[in-house]
LUMMAR-995835 format. One line per field, with one value per residue: residue number from 1; y negated, z, x of N, C-alpha, C in turn. Coordinates in Angstrom, 3 decimals. Atoms other than C-alpha are relative to their C-alpha. Example, Ala and Ser with C-alpha at 12.3 -4.5 7.8 and 13.67 -1.06 7.14 Angstrom:
n <- c(1, 2) $
n.yy <- c(1.190, 1.190) $
n.zz <- c(0.000, -0.060) $
n.xx <- c(0.890, -0.820) $
ca.yy <- c(4.500, 1.060) $
ca.zz <- c(7.800, 7.140) $
ca.xx <- c(12.300, 13.670) $
c.yy <- c(-1.200, -1.090) $
c.zz <- c(0.000, 0.730) $
c.xx <- c(0.900, -0.770) $
***
This chain:
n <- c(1, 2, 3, 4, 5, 6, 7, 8, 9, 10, 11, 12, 13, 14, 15, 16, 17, 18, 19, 20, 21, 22, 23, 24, 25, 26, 27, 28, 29, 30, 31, 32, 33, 34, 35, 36, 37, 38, 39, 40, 41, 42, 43, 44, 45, 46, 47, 48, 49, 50, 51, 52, 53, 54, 55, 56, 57, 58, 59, 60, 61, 62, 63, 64, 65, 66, 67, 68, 69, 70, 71, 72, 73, 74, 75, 76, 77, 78, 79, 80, 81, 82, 83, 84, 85, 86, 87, 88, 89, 90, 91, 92, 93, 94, 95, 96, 97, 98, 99, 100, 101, 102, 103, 104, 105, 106, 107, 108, 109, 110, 111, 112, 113, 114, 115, 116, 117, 118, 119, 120, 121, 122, 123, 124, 125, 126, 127, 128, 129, 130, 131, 132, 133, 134, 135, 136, 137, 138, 139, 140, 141, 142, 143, 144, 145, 146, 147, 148, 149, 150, 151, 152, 153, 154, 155, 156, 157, 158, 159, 160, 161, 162, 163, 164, 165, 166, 167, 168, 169, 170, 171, 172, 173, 174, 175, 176, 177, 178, 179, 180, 181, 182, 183, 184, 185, 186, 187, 188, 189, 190, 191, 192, 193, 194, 195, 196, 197, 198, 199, 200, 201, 202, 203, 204, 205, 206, 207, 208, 209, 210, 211, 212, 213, 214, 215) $
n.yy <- c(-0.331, -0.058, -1.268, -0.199, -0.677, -1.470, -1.668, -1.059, 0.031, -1.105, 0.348, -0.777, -0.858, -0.024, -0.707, -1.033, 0.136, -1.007, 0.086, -1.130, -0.458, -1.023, 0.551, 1.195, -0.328, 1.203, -0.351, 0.738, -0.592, -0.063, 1.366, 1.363, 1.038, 1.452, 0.336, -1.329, -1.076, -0.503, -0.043, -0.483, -1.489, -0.846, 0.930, -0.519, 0.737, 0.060, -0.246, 0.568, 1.288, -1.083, -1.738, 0.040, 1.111, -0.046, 0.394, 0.141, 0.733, 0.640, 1.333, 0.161, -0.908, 0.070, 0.536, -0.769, -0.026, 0.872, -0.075, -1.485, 0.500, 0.607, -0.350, -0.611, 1.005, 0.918, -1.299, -0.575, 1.168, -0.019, -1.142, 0.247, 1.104, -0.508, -1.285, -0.606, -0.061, 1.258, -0.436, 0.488, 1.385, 0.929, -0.515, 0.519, 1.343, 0.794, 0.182, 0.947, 1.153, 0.197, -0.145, 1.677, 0.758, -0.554, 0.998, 1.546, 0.339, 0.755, -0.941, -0.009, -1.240, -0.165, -0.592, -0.860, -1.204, -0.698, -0.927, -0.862, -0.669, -0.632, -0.645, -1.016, 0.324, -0.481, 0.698, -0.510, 0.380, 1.132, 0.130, 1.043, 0.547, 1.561, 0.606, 0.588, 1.311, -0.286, -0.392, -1.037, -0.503, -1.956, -0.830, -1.392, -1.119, -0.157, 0.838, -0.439, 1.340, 0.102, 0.390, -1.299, -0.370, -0.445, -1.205, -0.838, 0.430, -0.658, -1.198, -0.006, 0.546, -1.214, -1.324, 0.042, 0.231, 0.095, -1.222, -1.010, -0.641, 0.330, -0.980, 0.030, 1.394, -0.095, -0.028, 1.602, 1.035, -0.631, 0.324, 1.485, 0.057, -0.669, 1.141, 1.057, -0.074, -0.449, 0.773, 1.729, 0.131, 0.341, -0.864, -1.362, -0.799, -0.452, 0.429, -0.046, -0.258, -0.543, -0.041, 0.005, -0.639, -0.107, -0.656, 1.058, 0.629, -0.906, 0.434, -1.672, -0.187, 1.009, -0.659, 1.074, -0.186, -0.183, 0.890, -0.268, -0.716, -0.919, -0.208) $
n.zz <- c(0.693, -0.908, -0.479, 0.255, 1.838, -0.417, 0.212, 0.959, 0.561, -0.249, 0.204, -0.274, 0.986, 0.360, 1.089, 0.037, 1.190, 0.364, 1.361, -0.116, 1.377, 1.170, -0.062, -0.901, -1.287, -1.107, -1.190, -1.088, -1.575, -0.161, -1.251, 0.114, -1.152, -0.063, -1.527, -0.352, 0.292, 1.472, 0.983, 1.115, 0.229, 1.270, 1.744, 1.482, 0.913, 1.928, 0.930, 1.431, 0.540, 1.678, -0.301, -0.724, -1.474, -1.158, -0.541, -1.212, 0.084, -0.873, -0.272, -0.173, 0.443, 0.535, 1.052, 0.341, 0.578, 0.979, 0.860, 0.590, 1.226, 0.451, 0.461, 0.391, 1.162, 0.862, 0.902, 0.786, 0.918, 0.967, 0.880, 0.374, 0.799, 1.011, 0.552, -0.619, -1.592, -0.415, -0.989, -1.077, -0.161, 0.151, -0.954, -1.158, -0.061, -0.116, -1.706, -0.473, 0.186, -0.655, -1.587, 0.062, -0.049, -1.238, -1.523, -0.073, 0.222, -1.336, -0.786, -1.289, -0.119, 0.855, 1.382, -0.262, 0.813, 0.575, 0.263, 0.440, 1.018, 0.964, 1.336, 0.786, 1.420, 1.270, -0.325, -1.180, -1.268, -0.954, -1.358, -0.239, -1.248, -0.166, -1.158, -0.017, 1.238, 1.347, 0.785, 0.822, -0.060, 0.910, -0.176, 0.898, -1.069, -0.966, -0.616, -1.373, -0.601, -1.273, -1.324, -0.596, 1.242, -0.703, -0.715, 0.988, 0.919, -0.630, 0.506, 1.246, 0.271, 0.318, 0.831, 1.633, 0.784, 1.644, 0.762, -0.897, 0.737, -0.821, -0.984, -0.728, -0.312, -0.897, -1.304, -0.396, 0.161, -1.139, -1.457, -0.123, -0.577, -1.339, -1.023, -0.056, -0.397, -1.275, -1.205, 0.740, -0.433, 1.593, 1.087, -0.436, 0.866, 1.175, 1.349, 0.956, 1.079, 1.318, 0.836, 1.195, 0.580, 0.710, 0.160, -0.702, -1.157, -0.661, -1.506, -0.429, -1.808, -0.921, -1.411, -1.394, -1.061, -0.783, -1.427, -0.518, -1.137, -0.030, -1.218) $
n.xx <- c(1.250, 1.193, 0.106, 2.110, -0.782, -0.991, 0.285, 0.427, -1.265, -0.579, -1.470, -1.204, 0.143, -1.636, 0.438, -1.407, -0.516, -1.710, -0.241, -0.339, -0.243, 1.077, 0.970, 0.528, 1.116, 0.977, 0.546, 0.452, 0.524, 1.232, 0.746, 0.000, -0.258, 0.571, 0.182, -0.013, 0.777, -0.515, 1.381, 0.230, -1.522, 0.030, -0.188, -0.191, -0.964, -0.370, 0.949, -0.537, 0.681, 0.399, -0.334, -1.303, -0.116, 0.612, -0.551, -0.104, 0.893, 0.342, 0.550, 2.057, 0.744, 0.684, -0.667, -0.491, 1.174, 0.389, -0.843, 0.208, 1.770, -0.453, -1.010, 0.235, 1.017, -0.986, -0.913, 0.815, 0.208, -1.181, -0.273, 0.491, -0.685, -1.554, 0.473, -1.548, -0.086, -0.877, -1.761, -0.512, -0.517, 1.207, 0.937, -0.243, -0.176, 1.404, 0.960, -0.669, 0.631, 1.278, -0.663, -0.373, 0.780, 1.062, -0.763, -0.323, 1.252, 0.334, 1.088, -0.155, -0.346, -1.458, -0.282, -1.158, -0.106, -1.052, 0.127, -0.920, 0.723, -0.915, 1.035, -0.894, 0.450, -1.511, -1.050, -0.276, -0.006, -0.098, 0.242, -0.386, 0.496, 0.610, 0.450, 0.597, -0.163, 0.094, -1.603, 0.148, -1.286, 0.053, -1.204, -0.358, 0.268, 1.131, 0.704, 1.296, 0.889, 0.828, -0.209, -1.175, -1.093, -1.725, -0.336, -0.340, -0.956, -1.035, -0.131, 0.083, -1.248, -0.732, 0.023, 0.217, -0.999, 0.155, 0.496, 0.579, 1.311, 1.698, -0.245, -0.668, 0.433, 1.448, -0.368, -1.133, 0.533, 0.488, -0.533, -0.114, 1.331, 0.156, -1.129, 0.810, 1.277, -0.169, -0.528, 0.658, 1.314, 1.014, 0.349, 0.254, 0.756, -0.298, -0.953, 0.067, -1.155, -0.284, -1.202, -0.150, -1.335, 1.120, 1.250, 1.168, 0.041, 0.631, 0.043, -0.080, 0.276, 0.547, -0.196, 0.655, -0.736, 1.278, -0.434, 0.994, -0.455, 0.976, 0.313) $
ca.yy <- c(-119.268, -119.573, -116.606, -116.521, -115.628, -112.836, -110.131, -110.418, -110.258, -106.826, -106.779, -103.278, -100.895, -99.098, -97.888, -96.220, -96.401, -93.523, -93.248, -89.652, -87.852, -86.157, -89.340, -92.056, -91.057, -93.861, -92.900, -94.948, -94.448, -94.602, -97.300, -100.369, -103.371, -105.992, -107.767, -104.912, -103.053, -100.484, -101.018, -98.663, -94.337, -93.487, -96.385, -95.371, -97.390, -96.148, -96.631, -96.076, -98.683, -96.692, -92.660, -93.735, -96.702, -96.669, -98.864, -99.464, -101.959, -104.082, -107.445, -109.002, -106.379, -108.827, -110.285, -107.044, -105.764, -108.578, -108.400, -104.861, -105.361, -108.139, -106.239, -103.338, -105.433, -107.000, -103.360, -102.017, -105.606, -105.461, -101.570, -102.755, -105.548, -104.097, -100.381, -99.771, -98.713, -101.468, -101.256, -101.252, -104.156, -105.704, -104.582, -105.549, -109.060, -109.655, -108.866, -110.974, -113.798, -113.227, -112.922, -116.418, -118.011, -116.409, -117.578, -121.043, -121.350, -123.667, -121.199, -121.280, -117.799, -116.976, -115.093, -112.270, -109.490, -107.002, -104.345, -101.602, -100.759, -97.805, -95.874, -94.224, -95.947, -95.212, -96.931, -94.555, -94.750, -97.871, -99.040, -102.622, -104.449, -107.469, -109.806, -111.996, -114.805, -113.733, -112.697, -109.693, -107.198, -103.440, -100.926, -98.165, -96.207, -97.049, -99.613, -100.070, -102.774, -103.642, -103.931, -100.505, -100.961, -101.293, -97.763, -96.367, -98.294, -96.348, -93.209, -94.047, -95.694, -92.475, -89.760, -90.504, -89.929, -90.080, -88.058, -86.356, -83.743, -85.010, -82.079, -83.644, -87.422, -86.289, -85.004, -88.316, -90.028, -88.014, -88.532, -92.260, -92.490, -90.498, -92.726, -95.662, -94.131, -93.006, -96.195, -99.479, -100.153, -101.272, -98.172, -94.431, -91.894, -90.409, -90.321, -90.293, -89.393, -89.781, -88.908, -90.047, -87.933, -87.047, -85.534, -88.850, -90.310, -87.315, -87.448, -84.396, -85.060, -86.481, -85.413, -87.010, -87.140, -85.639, -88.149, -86.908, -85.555, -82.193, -82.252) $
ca.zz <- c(105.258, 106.578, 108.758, 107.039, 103.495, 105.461, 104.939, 101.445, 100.678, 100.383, 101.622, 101.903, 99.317, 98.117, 94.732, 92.653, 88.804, 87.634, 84.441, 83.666, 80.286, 78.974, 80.222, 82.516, 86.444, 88.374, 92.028, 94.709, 98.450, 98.841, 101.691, 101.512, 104.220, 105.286, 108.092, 110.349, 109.319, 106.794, 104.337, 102.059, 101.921, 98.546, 96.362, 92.938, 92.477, 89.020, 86.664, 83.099, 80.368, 77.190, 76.345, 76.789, 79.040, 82.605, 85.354, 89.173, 90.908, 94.037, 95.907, 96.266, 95.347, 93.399, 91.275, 90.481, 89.579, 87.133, 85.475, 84.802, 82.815, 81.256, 80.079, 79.096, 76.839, 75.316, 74.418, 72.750, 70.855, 69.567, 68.400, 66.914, 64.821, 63.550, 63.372, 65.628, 69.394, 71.004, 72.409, 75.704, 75.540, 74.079, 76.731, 79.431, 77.864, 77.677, 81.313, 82.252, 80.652, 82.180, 85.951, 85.043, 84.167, 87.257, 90.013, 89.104, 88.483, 91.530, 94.030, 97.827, 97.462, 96.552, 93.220, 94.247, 91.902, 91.206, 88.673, 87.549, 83.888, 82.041, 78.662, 75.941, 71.934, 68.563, 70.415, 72.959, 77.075, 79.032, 82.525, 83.318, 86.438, 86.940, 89.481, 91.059, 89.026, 86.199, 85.750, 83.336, 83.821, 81.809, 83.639, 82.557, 86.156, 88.781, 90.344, 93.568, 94.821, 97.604, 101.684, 101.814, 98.579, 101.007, 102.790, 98.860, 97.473, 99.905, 98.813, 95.455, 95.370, 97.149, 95.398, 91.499, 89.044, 85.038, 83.177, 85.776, 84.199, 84.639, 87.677, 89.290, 89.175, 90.954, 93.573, 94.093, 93.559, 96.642, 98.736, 98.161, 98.716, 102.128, 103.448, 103.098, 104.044, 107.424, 108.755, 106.340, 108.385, 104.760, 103.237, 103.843, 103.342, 100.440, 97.274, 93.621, 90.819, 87.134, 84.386, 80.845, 78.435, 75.407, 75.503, 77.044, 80.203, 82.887, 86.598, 87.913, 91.897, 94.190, 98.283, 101.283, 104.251, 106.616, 110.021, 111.450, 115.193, 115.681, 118.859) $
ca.xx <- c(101.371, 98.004, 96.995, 93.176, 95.843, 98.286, 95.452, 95.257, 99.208, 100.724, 103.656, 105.366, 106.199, 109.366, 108.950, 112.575, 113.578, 116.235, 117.608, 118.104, 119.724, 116.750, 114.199, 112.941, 111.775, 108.874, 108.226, 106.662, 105.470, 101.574, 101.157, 99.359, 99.662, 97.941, 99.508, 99.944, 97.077, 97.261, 94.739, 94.938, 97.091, 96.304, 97.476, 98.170, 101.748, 102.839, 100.858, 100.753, 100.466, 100.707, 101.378, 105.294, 105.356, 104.966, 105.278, 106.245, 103.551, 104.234, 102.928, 99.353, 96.587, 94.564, 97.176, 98.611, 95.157, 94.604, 97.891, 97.663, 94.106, 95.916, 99.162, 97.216, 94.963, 97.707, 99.751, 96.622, 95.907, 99.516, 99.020, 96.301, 97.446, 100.930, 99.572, 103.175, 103.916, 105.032, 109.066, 109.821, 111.464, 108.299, 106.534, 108.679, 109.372, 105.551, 104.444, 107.210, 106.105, 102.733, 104.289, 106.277, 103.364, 101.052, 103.647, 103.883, 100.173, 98.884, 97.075, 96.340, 97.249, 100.852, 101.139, 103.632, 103.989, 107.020, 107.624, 109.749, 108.900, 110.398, 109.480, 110.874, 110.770, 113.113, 115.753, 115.680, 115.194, 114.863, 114.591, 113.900, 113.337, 111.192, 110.964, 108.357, 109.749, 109.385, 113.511, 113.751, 116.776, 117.521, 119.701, 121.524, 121.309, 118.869, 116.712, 114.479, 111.977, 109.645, 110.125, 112.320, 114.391, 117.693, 117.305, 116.653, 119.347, 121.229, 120.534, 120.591, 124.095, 125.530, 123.952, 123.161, 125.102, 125.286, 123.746, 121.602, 118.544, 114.732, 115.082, 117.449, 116.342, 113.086, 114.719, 117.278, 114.364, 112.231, 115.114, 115.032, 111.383, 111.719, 114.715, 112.398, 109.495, 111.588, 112.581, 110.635, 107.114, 105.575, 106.169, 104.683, 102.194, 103.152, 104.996, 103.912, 106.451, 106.453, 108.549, 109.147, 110.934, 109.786, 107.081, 105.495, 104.434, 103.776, 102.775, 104.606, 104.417, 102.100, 102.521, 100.538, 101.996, 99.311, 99.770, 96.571, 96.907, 94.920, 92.815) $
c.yy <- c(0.070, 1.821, 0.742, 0.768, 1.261, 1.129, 0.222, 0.390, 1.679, 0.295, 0.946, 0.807, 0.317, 0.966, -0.001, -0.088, 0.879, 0.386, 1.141, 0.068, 0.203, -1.032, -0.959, 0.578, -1.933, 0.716, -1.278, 0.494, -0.474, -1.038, -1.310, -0.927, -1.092, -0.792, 1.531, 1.150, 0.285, 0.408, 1.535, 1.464, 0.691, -0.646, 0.584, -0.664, 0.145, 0.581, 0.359, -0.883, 0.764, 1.616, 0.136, -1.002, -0.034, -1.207, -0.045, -1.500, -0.624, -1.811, -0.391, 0.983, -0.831, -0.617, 1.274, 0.879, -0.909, 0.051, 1.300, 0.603, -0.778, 0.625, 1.174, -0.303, -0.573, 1.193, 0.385, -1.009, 0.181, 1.324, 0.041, -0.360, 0.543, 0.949, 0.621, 0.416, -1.221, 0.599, -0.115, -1.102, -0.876, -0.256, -0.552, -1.291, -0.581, -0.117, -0.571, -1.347, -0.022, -0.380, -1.555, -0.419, 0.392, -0.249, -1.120, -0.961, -0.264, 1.335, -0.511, 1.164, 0.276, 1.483, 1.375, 1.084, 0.639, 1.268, 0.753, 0.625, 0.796, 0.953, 0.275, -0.818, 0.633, -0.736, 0.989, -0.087, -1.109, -0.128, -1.381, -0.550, -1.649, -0.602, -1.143, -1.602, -0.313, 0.669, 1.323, 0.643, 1.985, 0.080, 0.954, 1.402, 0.028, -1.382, 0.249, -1.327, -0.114, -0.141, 1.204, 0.172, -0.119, 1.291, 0.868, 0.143, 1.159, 1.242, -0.152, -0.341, 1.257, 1.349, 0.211, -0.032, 0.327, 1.194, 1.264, 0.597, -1.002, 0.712, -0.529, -1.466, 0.091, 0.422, -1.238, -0.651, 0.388, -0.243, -1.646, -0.499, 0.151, -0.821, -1.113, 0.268, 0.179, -1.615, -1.619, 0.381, -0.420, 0.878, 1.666, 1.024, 0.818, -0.217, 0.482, -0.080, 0.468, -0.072, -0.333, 0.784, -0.026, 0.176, -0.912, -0.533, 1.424, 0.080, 1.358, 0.175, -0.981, 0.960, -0.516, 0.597, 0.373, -0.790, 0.374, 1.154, 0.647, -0.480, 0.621) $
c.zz <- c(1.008, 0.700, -0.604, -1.209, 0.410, -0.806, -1.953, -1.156, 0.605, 0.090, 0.077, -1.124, -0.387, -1.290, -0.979, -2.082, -0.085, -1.612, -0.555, -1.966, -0.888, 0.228, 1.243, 1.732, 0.790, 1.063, 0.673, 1.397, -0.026, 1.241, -0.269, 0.987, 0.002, 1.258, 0.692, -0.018, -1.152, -0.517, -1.010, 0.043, -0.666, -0.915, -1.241, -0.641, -0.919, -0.766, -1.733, -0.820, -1.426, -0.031, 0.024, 0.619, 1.182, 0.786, 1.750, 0.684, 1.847, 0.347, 0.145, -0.790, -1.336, -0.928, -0.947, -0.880, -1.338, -1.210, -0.469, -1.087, -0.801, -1.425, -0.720, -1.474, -1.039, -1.505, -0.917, -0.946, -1.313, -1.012, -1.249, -1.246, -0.835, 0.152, 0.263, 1.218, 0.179, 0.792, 1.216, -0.008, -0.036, 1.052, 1.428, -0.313, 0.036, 1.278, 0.598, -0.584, 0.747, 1.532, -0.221, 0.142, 1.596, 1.160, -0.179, -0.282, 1.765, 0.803, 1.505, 0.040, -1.034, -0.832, 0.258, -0.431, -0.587, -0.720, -0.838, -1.259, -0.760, -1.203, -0.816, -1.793, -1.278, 0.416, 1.230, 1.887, 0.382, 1.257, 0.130, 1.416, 0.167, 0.957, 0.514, -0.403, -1.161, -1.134, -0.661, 0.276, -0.243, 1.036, -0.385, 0.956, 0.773, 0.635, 0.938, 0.481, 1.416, 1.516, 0.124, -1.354, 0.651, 0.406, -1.714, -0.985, 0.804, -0.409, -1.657, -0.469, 0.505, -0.357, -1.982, -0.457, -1.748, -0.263, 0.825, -0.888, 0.916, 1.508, 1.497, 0.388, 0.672, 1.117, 0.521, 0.300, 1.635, 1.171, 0.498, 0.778, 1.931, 0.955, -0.041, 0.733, 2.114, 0.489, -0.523, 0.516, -1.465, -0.800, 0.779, -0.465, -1.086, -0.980, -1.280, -1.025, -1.556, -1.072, -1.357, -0.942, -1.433, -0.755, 0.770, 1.501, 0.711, 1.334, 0.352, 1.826, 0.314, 1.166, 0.682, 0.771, 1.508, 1.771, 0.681, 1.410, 0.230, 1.269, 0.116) $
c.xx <- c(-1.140, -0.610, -1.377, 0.753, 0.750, -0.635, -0.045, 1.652, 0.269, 1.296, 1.224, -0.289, 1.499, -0.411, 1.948, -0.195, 1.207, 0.063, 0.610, 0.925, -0.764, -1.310, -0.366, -0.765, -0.590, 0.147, -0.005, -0.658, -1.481, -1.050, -0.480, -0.556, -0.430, -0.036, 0.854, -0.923, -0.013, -1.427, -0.374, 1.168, -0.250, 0.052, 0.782, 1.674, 0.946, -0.916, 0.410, -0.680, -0.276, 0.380, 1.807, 0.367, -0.871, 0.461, 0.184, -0.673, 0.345, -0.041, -1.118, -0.579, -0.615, 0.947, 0.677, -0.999, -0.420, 1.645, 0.456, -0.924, 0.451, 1.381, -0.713, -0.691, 0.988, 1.089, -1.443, -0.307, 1.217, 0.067, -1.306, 0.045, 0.964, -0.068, 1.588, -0.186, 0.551, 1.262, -0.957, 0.265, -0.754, -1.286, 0.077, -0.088, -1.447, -0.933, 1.011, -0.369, -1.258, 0.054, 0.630, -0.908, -1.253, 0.572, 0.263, -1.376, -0.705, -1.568, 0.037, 0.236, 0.876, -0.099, 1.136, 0.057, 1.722, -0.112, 1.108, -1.026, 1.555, -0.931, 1.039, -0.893, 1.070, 1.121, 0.761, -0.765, 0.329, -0.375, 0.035, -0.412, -0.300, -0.903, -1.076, 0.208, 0.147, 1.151, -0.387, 1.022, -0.017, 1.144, 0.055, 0.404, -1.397, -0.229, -1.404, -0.751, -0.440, 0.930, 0.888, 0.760, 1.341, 0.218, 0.034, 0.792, 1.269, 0.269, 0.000, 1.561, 0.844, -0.139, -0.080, 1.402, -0.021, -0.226, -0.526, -1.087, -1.081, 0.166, 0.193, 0.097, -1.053, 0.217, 0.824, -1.602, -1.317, 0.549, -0.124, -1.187, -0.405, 0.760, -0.728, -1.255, 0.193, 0.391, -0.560, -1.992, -1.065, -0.043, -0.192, -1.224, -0.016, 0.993, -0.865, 1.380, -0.248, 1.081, -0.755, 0.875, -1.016, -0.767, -1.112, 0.199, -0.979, -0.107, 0.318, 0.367, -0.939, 0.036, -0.458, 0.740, -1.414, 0.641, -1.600, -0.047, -1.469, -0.301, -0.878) $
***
């Protein structure tokens, strides 16, 4: 890739999907990278899309930005129209189609978007994970993304376990965050953490990491 394109690709982030008893946990780490300089230690990466769907947000800033305005526009059109919530499922399968079509759309600047969407409909709790090619995939434990999803897969593969409380997925999901944040150069600064249960989509942590040397 051309070195003039590096700065505007984001390329670290470790963001966490857990699939609790009582509801859905997001968390993500707060760093954003450009190159080796860090642009940005208060990015916002879970967002929500409706009052029970949320999602997990990494890859280029400005594509991620635009397909977020896009997907949002689209859930409120649909609640619109058929005077329903939209699923999950509907939700995930439609910003996956959008991500297909947005990485295969001719750019000098590569299209690279990943996201972890979960939410809560009359079907119940979901968790899906979708990749910068547009693949779609539900689980029924846990999923992790970005440049430190190996160190949180780690902690995620030996501590979770079925049928954990909201409680107790926010802590798994803290430790995951932290093991990534300790040893993946693309991810740090912070953590953000929300839950679905429900009673909705609720942001019940955010933490900076103060790196600022007194003198």
């Amino acid at each position: 890739m051309n070195d003039d394109l590096k700065q505007y690709i984001k390329k670290g982030t470790t963001t966490v999907g857990i699939v609790c008893k009582d509801g859905i946990i997001l968390a993500a780490d707060k760093k954003a990278t450009a190159g080796f300089f860090i642009a940005d230690k208060k990015v916002e990466k879970v967002v929500k899309l409706t009052d029970n769907i949320a999602v997990t947000i990494a890859g280029g800033v400005s594509d991620l930005q635009l397909l977020l305005k896009l997907i949002k526009a689209e859930l409120s059109l649909k609640k619109i129209r058929t005077g329903t919530e939209p699923t999950v499922k509907e939700a995930a399968n439609l910003l996956a189609t959008i991500v297909y079509n947005n990485i295969r759309r001719f750019s000098t600047i590569i299209a690279i978007t990943a996201f972890i969407v979960g939410g809560k409909d009359n079907e119940g709790f979901h968790l899906f994970l979708l990749m910068p090619d547009g693949s779609l995939s539900e689980d029924d434990e846990y999923v992790s993304d970005g440049s430190g999803s190996m160190m949180a897969y780690g902690v995620l593969d030996s501590l979770y376990l079925k049928n954990m409380t909201i409680n107790e997925g926010i802590k798994l999901a803290k430790k995951a965050i932290n093991a990534a944040i300790q040893r993946d150069a693309g991810s740090g600064e912070g953590i953000d953490v929300i839950t679905i249960t429900k009673e909705g989509v609720k942001k019940v942590l955010t933490e900076k990491i103060d790196t600022t040397l007194k003198i």
